[in-house]
GUFIVEX-658278 format. One record per residue (C-alpha): x, y, z; residue in one letter. Coordinates in steps of 0.25 Angstrom, whole numbers, padded with zeros to 4 digits, always signed. Example, Ala and Ser with C-alpha at 12.3 -4.5 7.8 and 13.67 -1.06 7.14 Angstrom:
REM GUFIVEX-658278
+0049-0018+0031A
+0055-0004+0029S
This chain:
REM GUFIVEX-658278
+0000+0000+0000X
+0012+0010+0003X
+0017+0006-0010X
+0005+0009-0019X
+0004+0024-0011X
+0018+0026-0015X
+0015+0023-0029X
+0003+0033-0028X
+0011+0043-0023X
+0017+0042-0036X
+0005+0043-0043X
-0001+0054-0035X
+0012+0061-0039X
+0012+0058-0054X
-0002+0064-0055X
+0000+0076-0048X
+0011+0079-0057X
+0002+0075-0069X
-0006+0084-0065X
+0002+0095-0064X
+0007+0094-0078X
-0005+0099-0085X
+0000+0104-0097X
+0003+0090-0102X
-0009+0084-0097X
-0018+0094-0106X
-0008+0091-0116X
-0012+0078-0116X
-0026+0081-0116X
-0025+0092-0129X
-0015+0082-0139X
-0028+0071-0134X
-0038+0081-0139X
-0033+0083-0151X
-0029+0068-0155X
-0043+0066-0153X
-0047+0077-0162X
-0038+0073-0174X
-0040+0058-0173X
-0056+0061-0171X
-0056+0072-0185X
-0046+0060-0190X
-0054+0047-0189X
-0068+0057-0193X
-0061+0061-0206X
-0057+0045-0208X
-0072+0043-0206X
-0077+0055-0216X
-0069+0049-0226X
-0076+0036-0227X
-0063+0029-0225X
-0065+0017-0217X
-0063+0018-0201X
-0064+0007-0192X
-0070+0014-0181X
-0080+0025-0179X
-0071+0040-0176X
-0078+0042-0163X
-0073+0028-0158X
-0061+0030-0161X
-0056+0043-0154X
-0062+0037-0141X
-0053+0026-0145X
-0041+0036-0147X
-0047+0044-0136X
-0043+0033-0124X
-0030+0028-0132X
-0025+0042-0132X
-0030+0044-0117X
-0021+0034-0112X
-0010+0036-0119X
-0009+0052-0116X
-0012+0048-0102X
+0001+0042-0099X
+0013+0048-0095X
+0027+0046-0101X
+0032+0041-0088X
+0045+0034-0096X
+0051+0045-0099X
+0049+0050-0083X
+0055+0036-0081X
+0065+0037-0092X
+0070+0052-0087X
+0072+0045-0073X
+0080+0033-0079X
+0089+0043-0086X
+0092+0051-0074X
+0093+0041-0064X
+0082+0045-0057X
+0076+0031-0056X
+0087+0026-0048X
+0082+0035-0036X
+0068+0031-0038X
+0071+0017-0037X
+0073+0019-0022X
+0058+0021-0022X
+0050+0011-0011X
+0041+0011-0024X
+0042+0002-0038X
+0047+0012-0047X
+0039+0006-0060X
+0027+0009-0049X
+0030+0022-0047X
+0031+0025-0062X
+0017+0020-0064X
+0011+0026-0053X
+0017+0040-0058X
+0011+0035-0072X
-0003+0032-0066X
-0002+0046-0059X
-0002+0053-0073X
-0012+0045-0077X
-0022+0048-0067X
-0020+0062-0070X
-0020+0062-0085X
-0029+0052-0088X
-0043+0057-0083X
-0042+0070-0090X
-0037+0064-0104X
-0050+0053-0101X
-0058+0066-0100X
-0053+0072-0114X
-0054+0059-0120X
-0068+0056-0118X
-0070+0071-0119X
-0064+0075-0131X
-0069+0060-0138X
-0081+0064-0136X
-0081+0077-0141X
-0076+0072-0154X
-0087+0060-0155X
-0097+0064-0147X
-0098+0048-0142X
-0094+0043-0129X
-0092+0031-0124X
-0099+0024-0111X
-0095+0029-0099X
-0091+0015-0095X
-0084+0013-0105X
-0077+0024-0102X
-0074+0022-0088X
-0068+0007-0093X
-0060+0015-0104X
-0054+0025-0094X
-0052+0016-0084X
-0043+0005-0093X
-0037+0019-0100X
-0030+0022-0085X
-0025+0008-0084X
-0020+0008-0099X
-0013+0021-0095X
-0007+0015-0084X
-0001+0004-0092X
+0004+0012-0103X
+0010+0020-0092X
+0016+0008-0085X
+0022+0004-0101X
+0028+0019-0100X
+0034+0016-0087X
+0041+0004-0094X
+0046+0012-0106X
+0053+0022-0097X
+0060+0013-0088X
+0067+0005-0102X
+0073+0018-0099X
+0083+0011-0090X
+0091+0004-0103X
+0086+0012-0114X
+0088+0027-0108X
+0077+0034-0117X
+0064+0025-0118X
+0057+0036-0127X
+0059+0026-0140X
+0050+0014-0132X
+0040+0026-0129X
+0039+0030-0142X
+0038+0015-0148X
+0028+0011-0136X
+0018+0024-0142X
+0018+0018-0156X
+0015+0005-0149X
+0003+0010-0143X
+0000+0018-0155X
-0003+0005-0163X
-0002-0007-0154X
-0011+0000-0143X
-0022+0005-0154X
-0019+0020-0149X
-0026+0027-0163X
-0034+0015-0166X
-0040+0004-0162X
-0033-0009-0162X
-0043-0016-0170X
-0041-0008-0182X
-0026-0011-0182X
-0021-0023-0190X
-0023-0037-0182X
-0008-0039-0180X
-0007-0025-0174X
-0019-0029-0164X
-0011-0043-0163X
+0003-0037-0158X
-0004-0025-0150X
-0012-0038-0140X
+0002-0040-0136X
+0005-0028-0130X
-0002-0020-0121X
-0005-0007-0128X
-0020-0010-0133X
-0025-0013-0119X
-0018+0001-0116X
-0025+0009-0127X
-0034+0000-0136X
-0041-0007-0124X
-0046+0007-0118X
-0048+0014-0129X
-0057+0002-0138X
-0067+0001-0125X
-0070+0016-0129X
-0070+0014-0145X
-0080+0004-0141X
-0087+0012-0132X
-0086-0002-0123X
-0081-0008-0111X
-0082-0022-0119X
-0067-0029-0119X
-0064-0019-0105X
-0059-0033-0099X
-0049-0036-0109X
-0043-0023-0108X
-0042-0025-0094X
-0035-0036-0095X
-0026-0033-0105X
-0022-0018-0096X
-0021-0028-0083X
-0012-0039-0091X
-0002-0028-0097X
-0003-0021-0085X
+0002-0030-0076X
+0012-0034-0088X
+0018-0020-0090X
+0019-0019-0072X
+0028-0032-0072X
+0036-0028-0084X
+0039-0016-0077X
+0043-0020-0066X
+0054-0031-0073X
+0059-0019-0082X
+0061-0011-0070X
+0070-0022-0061X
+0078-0024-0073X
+0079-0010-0074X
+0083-0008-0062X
+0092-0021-0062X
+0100-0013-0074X
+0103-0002-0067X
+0109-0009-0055X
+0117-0018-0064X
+0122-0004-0071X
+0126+0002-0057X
+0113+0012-0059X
């Protein structure tokens, strides 16, 4: 029990300085209001022309809406990890009574729990402004409530990118291929269906479509239908991505007494 309040205390910490930084949060929120605009006048035009679309406009920028919702929810807490690598700052915090892959994660929950609700807010807002549709309310709920946990897994994926820091210095080139991953492999424009079946085939192995294509195709459907497979896909990879981070971080720290660190 003292253990989890340490580990709030990092997240009450992380939010109040996510709150602070206002200027990026509303950034956020204008770059999401417009992505929405130009994808919406986008997909209308496709539409207009009589060209064939596999799904109705509307749908599909509440589909964009939740995708772009959790990704612009999640802090980049690898280069926060990565700066500390570089300047030895992680050696300090090692001393901790705390996990430091825990505290990372609480600091990451603690900017989601601050960016979250108001991008929720413009999502549905500015969606259905733009289609004048809006889903159930339940489904909604179900959406927002697998949404925070997506994040929370994409934030915990993050936290494993920074700490590759440790041998590879700069871990912005695993960034960057990790966004085009979740561009395609997670269905971030589209939905996966509409991508080829060996696309949809390589993507079941990774954990990107329950992160954004799981959420987001409940509110393409306007349904909590398959709700239960998405929960079990976040809980598997979940529990996957903890483990995994918690091996990379005793063979990190295994490296760096092995090169007197």
């Amino acid at each position: 029990m003292k253990k989890m309040l340490k580990y709030g205390a990092f997240l009450r910490i992380a939010a109040a300085g996510a709150r602070q930084a206002r200027a990026e949060l509303y950034g956020r929120a204008v770059f999401f209001i417009v992505l929405l605009g130009v994808f919406t006048s986008l997909w209308t035009a496709v539409k207009e022309a009589g060209m064939p679309i596999a799904a109705e406009p509307g749908a599909l920028v509440w589909y964009l809406a939740i995708t772009e919702w959790i990704v612009l929810s999640v802090p980049t807490i690898q280069i926060d990890i990565q700066e500390a690598i570089r300047r030895g700052d992680v050696v300090c915090q090692l001393g901790r009574p705390v996990s430091y892959v825990g505290a990372m994660l609480a600091e990451g929950i603690g900017a989601l729990l601050v960016r979250m609700p108001l991008l929720f807010v413009v999502a549905c807002a500015m969606s259905f402004a733009l289609t004048k549709h809006l889903p159930p309310i339940a489904v909604l709920a179900v959406v927002a409530a697998l949404g925070l946990v997506a994040a929370a897994l994409l934030t915990a994926l993050y936290v494993g990118l920074g700490m590759i820091a440790f041998w590879l210095g700069d871990a912005s080139p695993l960034w960057w291929v990790s966004q085009k991953l979740l561009f395609v492999l997670g269905g971030m424009m589209m939905p996966l269906t509409l991508y080829p079946d060996v696309i949809q085939r390589i993507a079941a192995f990774t954990p990107f479509p329950a992160i954004l294509a799981g959420p987001a195709t409940l509110a393409l459907h306007g349904s909590v239908e398959g709700a239960g497979s998405v929960v079990l896909m976040l809980a598997g990879w979940s529990a996957t991505t903890i483990i995994a981070l918690e091996l990379l971080f005793r063979r990190a720290t295994r490296t760096m007494t092995l090169n007197g660190g």
